[in-house]
Structure formats: C-alpha cells, structure tokens
C-alpha positions, 0 to 999 in steps of 0.5 A, spaced: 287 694 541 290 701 542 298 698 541 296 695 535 293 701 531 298 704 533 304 698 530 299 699 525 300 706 524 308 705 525 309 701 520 305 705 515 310 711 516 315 706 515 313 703 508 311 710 506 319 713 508 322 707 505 318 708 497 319 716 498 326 714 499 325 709 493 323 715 489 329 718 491 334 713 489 331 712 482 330 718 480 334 719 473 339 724 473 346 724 476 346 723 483 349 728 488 349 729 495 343 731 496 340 727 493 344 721 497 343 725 503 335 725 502 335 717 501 338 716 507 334 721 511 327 717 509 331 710 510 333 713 517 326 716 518 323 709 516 327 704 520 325 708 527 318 707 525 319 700 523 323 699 530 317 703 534 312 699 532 316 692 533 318 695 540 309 696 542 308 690 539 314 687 546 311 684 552 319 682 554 322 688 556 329 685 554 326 685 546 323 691 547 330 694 550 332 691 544 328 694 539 330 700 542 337 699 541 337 698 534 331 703 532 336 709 535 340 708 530 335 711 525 334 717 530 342 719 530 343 717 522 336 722 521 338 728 525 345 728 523 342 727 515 338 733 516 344 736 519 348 735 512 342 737 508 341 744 512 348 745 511 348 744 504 342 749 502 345 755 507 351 756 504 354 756 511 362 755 510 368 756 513 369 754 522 360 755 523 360 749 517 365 746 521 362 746 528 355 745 526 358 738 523 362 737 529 356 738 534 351 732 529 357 728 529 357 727 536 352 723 536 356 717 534 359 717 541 352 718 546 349 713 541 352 708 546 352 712 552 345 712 551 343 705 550 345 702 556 340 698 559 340 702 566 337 709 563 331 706 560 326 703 564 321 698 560 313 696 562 306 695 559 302 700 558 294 701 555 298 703 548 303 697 549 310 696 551 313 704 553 319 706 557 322 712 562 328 714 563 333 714 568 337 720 570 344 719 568 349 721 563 347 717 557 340 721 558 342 727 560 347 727 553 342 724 549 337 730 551 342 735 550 344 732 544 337 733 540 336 740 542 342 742 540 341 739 533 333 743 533 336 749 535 343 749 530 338 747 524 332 753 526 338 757 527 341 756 521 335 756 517 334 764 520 340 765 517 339 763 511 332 766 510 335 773 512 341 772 507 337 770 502 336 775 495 332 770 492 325 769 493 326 760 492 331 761 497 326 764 502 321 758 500 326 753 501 327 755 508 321 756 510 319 750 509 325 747 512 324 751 518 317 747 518 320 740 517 325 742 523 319 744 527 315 738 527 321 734 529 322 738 535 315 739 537 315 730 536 322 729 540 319 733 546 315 727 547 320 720 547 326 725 548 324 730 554 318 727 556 320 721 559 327 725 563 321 727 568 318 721 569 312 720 563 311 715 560 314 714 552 309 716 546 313 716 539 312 723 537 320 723 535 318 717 529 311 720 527 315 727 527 321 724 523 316 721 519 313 728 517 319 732 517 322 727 511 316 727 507 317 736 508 324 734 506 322 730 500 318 736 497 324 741 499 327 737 495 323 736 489 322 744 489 329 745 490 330 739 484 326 744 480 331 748 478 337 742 478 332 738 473 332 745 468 340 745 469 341 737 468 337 738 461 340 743 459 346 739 460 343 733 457 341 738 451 348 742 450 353 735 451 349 731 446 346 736 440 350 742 440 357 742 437 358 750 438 361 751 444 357 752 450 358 754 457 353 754 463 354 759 469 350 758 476 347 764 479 353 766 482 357 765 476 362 760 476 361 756 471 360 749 472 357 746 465 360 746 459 359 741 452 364 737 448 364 743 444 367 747 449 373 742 449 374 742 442 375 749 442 378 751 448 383 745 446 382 742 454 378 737 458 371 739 461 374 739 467 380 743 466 375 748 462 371 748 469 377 751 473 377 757 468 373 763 470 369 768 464 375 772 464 380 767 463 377 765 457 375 771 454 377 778 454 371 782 457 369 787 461 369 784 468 361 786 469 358 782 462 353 778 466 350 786 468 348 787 462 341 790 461 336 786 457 335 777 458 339 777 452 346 780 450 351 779 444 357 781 445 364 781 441 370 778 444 377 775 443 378 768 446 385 769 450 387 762 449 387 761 442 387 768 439 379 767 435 374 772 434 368 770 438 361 772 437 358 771 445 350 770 445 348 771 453 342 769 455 339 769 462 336 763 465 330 765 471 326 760 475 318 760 476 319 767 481 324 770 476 330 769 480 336 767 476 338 762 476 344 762 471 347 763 464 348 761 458 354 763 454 353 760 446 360 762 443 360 763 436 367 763 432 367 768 427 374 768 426 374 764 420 367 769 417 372 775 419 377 772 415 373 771 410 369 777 410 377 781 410 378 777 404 373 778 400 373 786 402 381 786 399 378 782 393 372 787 392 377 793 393 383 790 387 376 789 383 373 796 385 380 800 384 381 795 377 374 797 374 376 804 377 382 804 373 379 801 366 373 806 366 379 813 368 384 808 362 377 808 357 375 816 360 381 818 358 382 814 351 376 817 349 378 825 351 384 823 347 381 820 341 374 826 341 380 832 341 384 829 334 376 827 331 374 834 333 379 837 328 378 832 323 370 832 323 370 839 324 375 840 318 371 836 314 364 840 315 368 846 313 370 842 306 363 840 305 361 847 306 365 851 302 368 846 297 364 847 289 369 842 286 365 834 286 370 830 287 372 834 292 366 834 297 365 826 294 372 825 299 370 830 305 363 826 306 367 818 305 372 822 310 365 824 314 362 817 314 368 813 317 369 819 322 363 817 324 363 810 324 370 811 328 365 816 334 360 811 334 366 806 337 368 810 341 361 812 344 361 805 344 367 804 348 364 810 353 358 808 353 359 801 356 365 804 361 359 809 364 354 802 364 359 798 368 361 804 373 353 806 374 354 812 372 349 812 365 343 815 367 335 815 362 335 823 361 327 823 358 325 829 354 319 830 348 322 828 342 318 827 335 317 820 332 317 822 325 324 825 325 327 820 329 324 816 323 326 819 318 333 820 321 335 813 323 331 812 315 336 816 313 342 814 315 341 806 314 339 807 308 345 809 306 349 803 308 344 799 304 344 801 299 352 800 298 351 793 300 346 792 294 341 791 300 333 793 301 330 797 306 324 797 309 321 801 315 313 798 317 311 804 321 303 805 322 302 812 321 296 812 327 302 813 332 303 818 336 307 824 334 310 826 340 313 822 346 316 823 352 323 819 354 331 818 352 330 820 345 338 819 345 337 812 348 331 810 343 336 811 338 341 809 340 337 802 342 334 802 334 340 804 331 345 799 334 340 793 331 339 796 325 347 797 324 348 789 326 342 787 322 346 791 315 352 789 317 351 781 318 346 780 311 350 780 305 344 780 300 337 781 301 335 787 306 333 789 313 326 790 316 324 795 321 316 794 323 314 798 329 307 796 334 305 801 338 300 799 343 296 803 349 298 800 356 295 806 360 293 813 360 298 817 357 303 811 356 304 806 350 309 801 349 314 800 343 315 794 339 321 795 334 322 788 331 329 789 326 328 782 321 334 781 316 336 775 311 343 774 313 347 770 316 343 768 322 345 765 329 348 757 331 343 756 337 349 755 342 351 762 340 344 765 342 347 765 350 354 769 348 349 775 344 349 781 349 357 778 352 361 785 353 367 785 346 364 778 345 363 776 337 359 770 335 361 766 330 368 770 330 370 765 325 365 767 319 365 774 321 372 776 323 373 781 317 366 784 318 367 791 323 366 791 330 367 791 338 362 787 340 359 792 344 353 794 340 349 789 343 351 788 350 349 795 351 342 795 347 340 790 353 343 794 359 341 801 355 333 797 356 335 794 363 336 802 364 328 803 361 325 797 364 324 794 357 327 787 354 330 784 348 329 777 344 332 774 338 330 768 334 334 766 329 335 761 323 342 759 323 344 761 315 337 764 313 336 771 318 335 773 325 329 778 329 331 782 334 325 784 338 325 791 342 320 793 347 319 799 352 314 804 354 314 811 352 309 817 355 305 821 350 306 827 350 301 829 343 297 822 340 296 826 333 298 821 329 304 822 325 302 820 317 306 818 312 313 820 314 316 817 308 317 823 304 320 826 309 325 821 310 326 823 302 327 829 303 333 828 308 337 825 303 338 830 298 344 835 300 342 842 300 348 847 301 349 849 308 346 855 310 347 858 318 340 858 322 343 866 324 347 872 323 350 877 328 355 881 327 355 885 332 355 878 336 362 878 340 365 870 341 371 869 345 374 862 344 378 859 349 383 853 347 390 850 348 390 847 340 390 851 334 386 846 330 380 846 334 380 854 334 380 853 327 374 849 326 371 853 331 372 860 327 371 855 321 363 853 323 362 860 325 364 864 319 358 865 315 354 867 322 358 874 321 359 874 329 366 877 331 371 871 333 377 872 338 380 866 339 386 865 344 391 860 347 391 860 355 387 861 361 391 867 363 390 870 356 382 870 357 383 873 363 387 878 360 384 879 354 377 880 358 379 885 362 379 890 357 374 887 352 367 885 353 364 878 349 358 876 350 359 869 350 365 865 352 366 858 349 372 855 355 375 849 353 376 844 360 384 841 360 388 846 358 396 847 361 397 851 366 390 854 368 385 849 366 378 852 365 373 851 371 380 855 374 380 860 370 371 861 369 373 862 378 378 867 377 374 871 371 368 871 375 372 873 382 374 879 379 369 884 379 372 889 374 372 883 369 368 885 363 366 879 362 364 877 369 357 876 367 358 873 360 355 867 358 360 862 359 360 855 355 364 849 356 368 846 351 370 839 352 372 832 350 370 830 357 363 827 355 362 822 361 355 821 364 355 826 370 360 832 367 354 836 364 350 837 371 359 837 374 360 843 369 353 846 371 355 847 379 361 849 377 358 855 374 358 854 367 352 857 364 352 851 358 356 845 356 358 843 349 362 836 347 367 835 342 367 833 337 362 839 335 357 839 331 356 846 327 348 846 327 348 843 335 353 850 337 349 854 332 343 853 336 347 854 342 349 860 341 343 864 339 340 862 345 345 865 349 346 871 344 342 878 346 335 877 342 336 884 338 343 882 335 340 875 333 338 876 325 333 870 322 335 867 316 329 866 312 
C-alpha cells in the first residue's frame, strides 16, 4: 500500500513539472535561453519522478535496474540545467564560468559509469522496489559529482548575493540559494545514502521536483522585469516612428525601433553594436544625470542632425533601474526653420526700421520748409490791411494745412506701425473741441455747396478726460472723408453720450453723409494702409488713403471700435464709439454760438508783452529765425538770433537770456551738445536758463528724449504762434510778463 502512494505521489510530481514546463514553452514572447533552460529543468525534473515512480511499482530487479538507468538521464540533465541557469543570473564570466560549466558537463561521462548494473543492488521493500550502492568508481564519481555541483550553485549564488547592487537581485538569489538547498538536502537521501548501506528513498525526485517549482517562480520574478522590456519592445517596434533606444542597467543598448534604423541609416542590428557616444556627441556620464527625467541637447555624429534627447529612468517594483529610455527628437529641420524665419523677421524688422527712419526723415525735411511757409504766411495775415492780399495768405494757409495734416498722416502711421504711438490722456473741454472741429469743416462745406449739421446733446459732460489730440484726430478724419467723398447734400455728426460707470461714459460719434457710398465688396479694403476704394471714381479726389487705417489702430489704442454701413450711390455711416472719464459732468448747453463766433476773423493780438524779456533763438536756417522774430514781434520781447551752436555758447557767456529757443539738427554742433556743453560751463550766464527745443523732429518718444536730455520744454515745427506764445509766458519771470486785456 506504501509503494503505491508513493508511485502515486511521483507521478504526481511528474505531471505538475512537466504543465509547469508547459507554461514555460508557451509563454508569449521571444524565447531566450532562460526561458529553454527552465524547460528543460521541469522536463528534467518530471522524467526522474515518472522513472521513480515506474521503478517502486518493479518487482523484477532487472526492470527496476532498468527504470533507473533511463530515469538518471533527468537527474545529470536537471542539475546540469541549473548549472546553466545560475551561470546566467550571476553574471559569472571569464575561466570561473568556463570551469563551473566544465564540472556540469562531466556528467555526460559518470553518467554511464554509474549505471552499470554491479554498483546497485535492487530488492523489495515495505516502500516497493529500493536499491544500495556498491562501492566503486562508478558510485564514488556519482557522490562526488552531485556534491560538487550543490557546493559550485551555493557558492556561486553567495557570490552573486554579495555583488549584488540591487535589491531584485538579492531576492533572486535568495530564492535560488532555497532551491539549490532542497535539492541537496533530497540528494543525500538516494545519493550519499545508500554508499553506506541504507535503503534508496526518492528524496533527489521530490527535491528536484521542489527545486523546479522555486526555479519556476525565480523565473517568473525574474520574468518581471524582461516582460516590462518586451512591451516596451513591442511598444517602440510597432507604434513609435521617432527614433527610440533601450538601454539596459548597465547601459549597453539593446533595444532599438525601426525609427532608430531610419534615422541612424543602419540595421537594428548594426545600431545595437553602437555605444551612446558612438552616436551622439554627449558628456560620457549623461545617464548620471539628477532627476528620473532629463532633456538634453546633442549633435548626431553619424548624420550631422541636431537631436532634442529625452531621457527617461525605467525602475523595477524595488525601485532599482532597470534601464533607459532615450527618445530622439530631430530638430534639425525646426532649427533650420527657426533660423530662417529669424533671417526673414530680421530683413522684415531692419525694412520696417528703414521705412519708418525713410518716413521720420521725410517728414523732418518737409516740416522745416512747411514751417517757413506757415510761419511766414501767419506774419502776412497778421500785419497785411490789403483784402486781396490776406484773401491769398489764408488760401496759402488752408493747403499748407492740408499738406501737414498729410504728412501727419504719413508719420502717424509709421509711429503706429513701429509701436511707437502712445494715448497721452488730459482734461480737455468738449465744447471747444466742438466748436473747433465745427469750425474748420464748415468751411470746407461751404465750398462744395454742402450743409453741415452737428447733433450735439447740450446734457453732456463739459470736461472729460483722455487724448484730446487723438479724439480729434479720430473725428476729423471722418468728417474730412465724409466731405470729401459727397458732392451734394451734407455730412452729419450726431454724438451719444451714455454713462457705463462712476466717473466714466462712453462716445458714440455717428458721421452720416450723401455721397457716393461704398460697393459691399470694397467694405474689407476700408481701413487697408494707402489703400483707396473705388480708385476708379475717386482718383481725382485728394488723398493717401491713410485716414482710415489710422481712425481704426488710433481706436485699437483707446479700446474703441468703428463700423460702416453703406448704400453704394446713396451714402455711408461711420460710427465711432469709446470711453472717456469725467472730469466735471456740468453740462455744456448750446455750443452753437461759439461755433459762430469762432468764424469771424478778429485781428491778431499777442496774449502778452515783455520788453524786458530777453529771447535768444538758435538755428541754422535764416528763414526759420525770420518767422520766430516775426511771431514774436508784437510781444516787445527783446530777440537775439544766431546761427550756430558754438555762436550760442559764445554769445551766452557774455550775455544773460531768459530763455533760449535751441534748435535740434544743426551743422557742427547739434542742439543736445550744445545744451551739454552751456550747462558744463558754470561761468556760463545762462546755465540755468530755460532751454526750449525747437525741432522738426516730432516722432512719438522725442518730447520725454529731449526732456531727459535736459531740455526744459519742447516745440515742434511747424510752429504755431498762440502755442509758443503760450510757451514762453509760462517760462518768462512773473514780474516781467504784462497781460493784455
């Protein structure tokens, strides 16, 4: 009965090794020598337990001698494949691998020493059918060989347990130190055992059978971390097109995708065969890097690219590495793109640069001759009593100003395009912006035969706060189009003013018109920089085609808006809307009689007189300091004009002036030098003198230049008589000013 369970219990052992070896073999994945190795240790395993169990079941001793013979196949085969195994996780290299593989192989030649039939004695016992051995060489071989081959798998599993850096590796051994106990403790029994006389019991098949089952789960652990390796395979091989490269721990590559081939121009193969530094130029320590992740710039060696690396760190469930992932990212082509595009915004930047110095300079050189001719012209209409005389100074003052509001245009327009136009926000009055826009377009109505009409609700705030300048500009524009696009009929400005907040309304300023209107497919070309519409029908109307462009940028600036609508052959509407502050809410009333009044001429009185007030001016053209002395006449102020930087510095140091009007781009010594050079000389009389600047020069930016330059104020040419006038009574000692009433 005994015999028989234990058969039973063998075969047992033998079915399970031989499914564990089953799920070994059909395990998905590629297959290595491990995995082949394990296979063949659970076959190894299952053949001695079948052959153990087919030998108790004997009551012939030749068959039994038999069973045994054929059963000590799988005992040589198990322990040389666990030999192998160990071998392989150790790491053991070099004459120790060779010798240790050596001393496993030496079973092929005791194996039939020890199968001869006079060293084992078979008989019948309570168990089934058992045997001893008899002394000899074939035994004594046998003994000695399986000793051998459990002290060469403990020691080299110490061995490996001491090296290892890692905590996976400290459990692999473990558990291998486990297995290659339980096989020598079971080999004692059949193998030492019976040397001395003692009946067989099949400790070495239920130790072998043990020791394959603790080989399967070191397998499986150490499976955990080539399955991680394999998916990422899979992974990088077949959804991945940028290159990918798979390092091990120790950093040898051994995984690399197709994307990797493509660019590399090599096969999988040949590219595995490469080291980092073969491939990339890299500081030789870049897997050191801090961090799990890293990016890192580098040149490919092997085909000149410029490489983007993203570095990754791939840790087991002890967080030990377990390798690295390097995903290449070829920027060669971004860079190129990226270099192209800065060479293309670098002619684009220096072309705007040249076009706005091209238009800043233009308009320098066009304000300086303007300001002769304005400047000259307001002396005529000043001092001429002769009707037709005046009658030709104001045509001469109408087209010079249709001529500076051009070239305004021209350089408002160039500021907008550089960034440079700034909203400067003041207090200004509503009524006098009225009356002056009213004044100056009607006009122009009047001599096209046209009517104008302001809606203005007299509840409207009086004062308000923002760019007066601007506002104008903005409504000025529109009701200059609106004029000069109607031929008959008139233009219409209704305003709407409606409170959004504390302190804060918002603008509405519709201008309506009769003319000639706008085709709807023209509508997207309205606020084009120098583009006209219709160019056809309005060729021989004025203009640059700037106005508008610069309306919708100036309310871009004020966080306004504009829209049209328009009745091709009939008129247009353009409406405006932004937000203005309130600085006093009184209302402003009928407007309309000032309006009125501003239209009828009045002869030219100056706001003030001081002939003790000493004016020294400063420029390089004649005719500018003719118009300077010429608007400045009836003020009785004592004016010294001169020529040069170096005459003011000359004339300064032996006379005292109260103010000095200094002229910017002069010959020689310019004004900001000259202003320098005074202020350096403390003897100078005049070194704390109110210096102005006089200048063409009106870019968006220059006031706040000329200020930090140590300019006390700035004027622009062309220059305005009242503007200067006002100018220079703010500068002039109190007690020398005399109020005119």
């Amino acid at each position: 009965m005994s015999a028989v369970i234990l058969s039973y219990i063998l075969f047992g052992l033998a079915i399970i090794t031989a499914i564990t070896s089953v799920k070994v073999i059909s395990r998905k994945g590629e297959k290595g020598r491990i995995d082949y190795a394990i296979f063949a240790t659970c076959i190894c395993s299952s053949w001695w337990s079948f052959f153990w169990a087919m030998l108790f079941a004997q009551t012939d001793t030749t068959i039994a001698w038999l069973m045994r013979t054929i059963g000590m196949i799988g005992v040589f085969a198990f322990l040389i494949c666990v030999t192998y195994i160990v071998v392989l996780w150790s790491g053991l290299s070099g004459l120790w691998k060779k010798c240790v593989l050596g001393f496993a192989g030496l079973g092929v030649f005791i194996y039939p020493l020890n199968i001869q039939p006079e060293n084992s004695i078979f008989y019948l016992t309570k168990f089934g059918m058992s045997y001893e051995f008899e002394s000899g060489l074939g035994s004594n071989l046998y003994s000695l060989y399986c000793v051998g081959i459990i002290l060469n798998l403990a020691l080299m599993l110490i061995y490996m347990r001491r090296n290892a850096v890692r905590r996976r590796e400290r459990v692999l051994s473990s558990d291998l130190l486990l297995c290659t106990a339980v096989v020598g403790f079971g080999s004692v029994l059949d193998t030492l055992m019976p040397m001395f006389g003692f009946t067989a019991f099949p400790g070495s098949t239920l130790s072998q059978a043990l020791g394959a089952l603790v080989m399967y789960e070191a397998y499986n652990f150490y499976n955990k971390s080539r399955i991680t390796l394999s998916n990422i395979s899979k992974f990088i091989y077949y959804s991945v097109d940028e290159p990918i490269l798979l390092f091990d721990e120790k950093e040898k590559l051994c995984i690399v995708n197709n994307g990797t081939a493509v660019f590399l121009e090599r096969t999988p193969e040949e590219c595995c065969k490469l080291s980092i530094n073969d491939i990339f130029e890299l500081n030789k320590n870049i897997f050191r890097l801090r961090g799990n992740k890293n990016r890192v710039e580098a040149r490919c060696i092997l085909n000149q690219s410029i490489c983007s690396l993203a570095i990754d760190k791939i840790y087991d469930e002890f967080q030990d590495i377990m390798g690295y992932i390097i995903i290449v990212h070829d920027m060669t082509e971004r860079i190129h793109t990226m270099q192209r595009l800065e060479e293309e915004k670098m002619r684009a930047d220096s072309a705007n640069q040249a076009k706005s110095r091209f238009l800043a300079n233009m308009s320098h050189e066009i304000r300086t001759p303007i300001n002769a001719v304005m400047g000259m012209n307001e002396i005529i209409l000043r001092e001429s009593e002769e009707t037709e005389t005046v009658e030709c100074a104001r045509n001469i003052r109408d087209a010079s100003k249709t001529l500076l509001a051009l070239i305004n245009d021209i350089l408002d327009f160039s500021k907008i395009e550089s960034g440079m136009l700034e909203v400067v926000e003041e207090a200004y009055s509503v009524k006098n912006l009225l009356t002056n826009l009213y004044t100056e377009c009607q006009i122009k109505t009047e001599d096209k035969g046209l009517y104008l009409q302001f809606e203005i609700p007299e509840d409207m705030p009086s004062i308000l706060c923002g760019d007066e300048v601007r506002v104008r500009q903005i409504l000025l524009n529109i009701l200059s189009n609106a004029i000069k696009y109607t031929q008959k009929g008139g233009v219409t400005l209704s305003v709407r003013c409606v409170s959004v907040g504390e302190k804060q309304v918002e603008l509405t300023a519709a201008v309506s018109d009769t003319g000639i209107g706008i085709k709807k497919e023209n509508m997207d070309k309205l606020f084009g920089a120098f583009d006209r519409v219709d160019e056809e029908r309005v060729h021989a109307i004025e203009g640059t085609g700037l106005g508008l462009s610069i309306v919708k940028r100036l309310l871009e600036l004020m966080h306004g808006e504009i829209k049209v609508e328009s009745e091709y052959g009939k008129g247009s509407v353009f409406s405006v809307a932004f937000r203005q502050r309130v600085i006093n809410a009184s209302p402003i009333g009928s407007w309309k009689a000032g309006a009125e009044a501003g239209r009828k001429k009045e002869k030219y009185e100056p706001s003030f007189q001081a002939p003790e007030g000493r004016i020294l001016v400063v420029d390089d053209n004649k005719v500018n300091l003719t118009v300077i002395k010429g608007l400045l006449k009836k003020t009785n102020m004592q004016i010294t004009c001169v020529g040069s930087g170096r005459e003011c510095l000359e004339i300064t140091r032996k006379e005292a002036f109260h103010i000095i009007l200094l002229d910017h781009m002069m010959p020689e010594m310019d004004g900001i030098e000259t202003l320098e050079k005074l202020k350096a000389e403390e003897e100078n009389l005049c070194r704390d003198a109110a210096v102005i600047v006089l200048t063409a020069n009106a870019i968006a930016g220059m006031r706040e230049m000329y200020l930090e330059k140590g300019f006390t104020d700035y004027i622009s040419k062309p220059v305005d008589g009242s503007t200067l006038e006002k100018i220079l009574k703010q500068y002039l000692p109190a007690e020398l000013v005399k109020q005119k009433s």
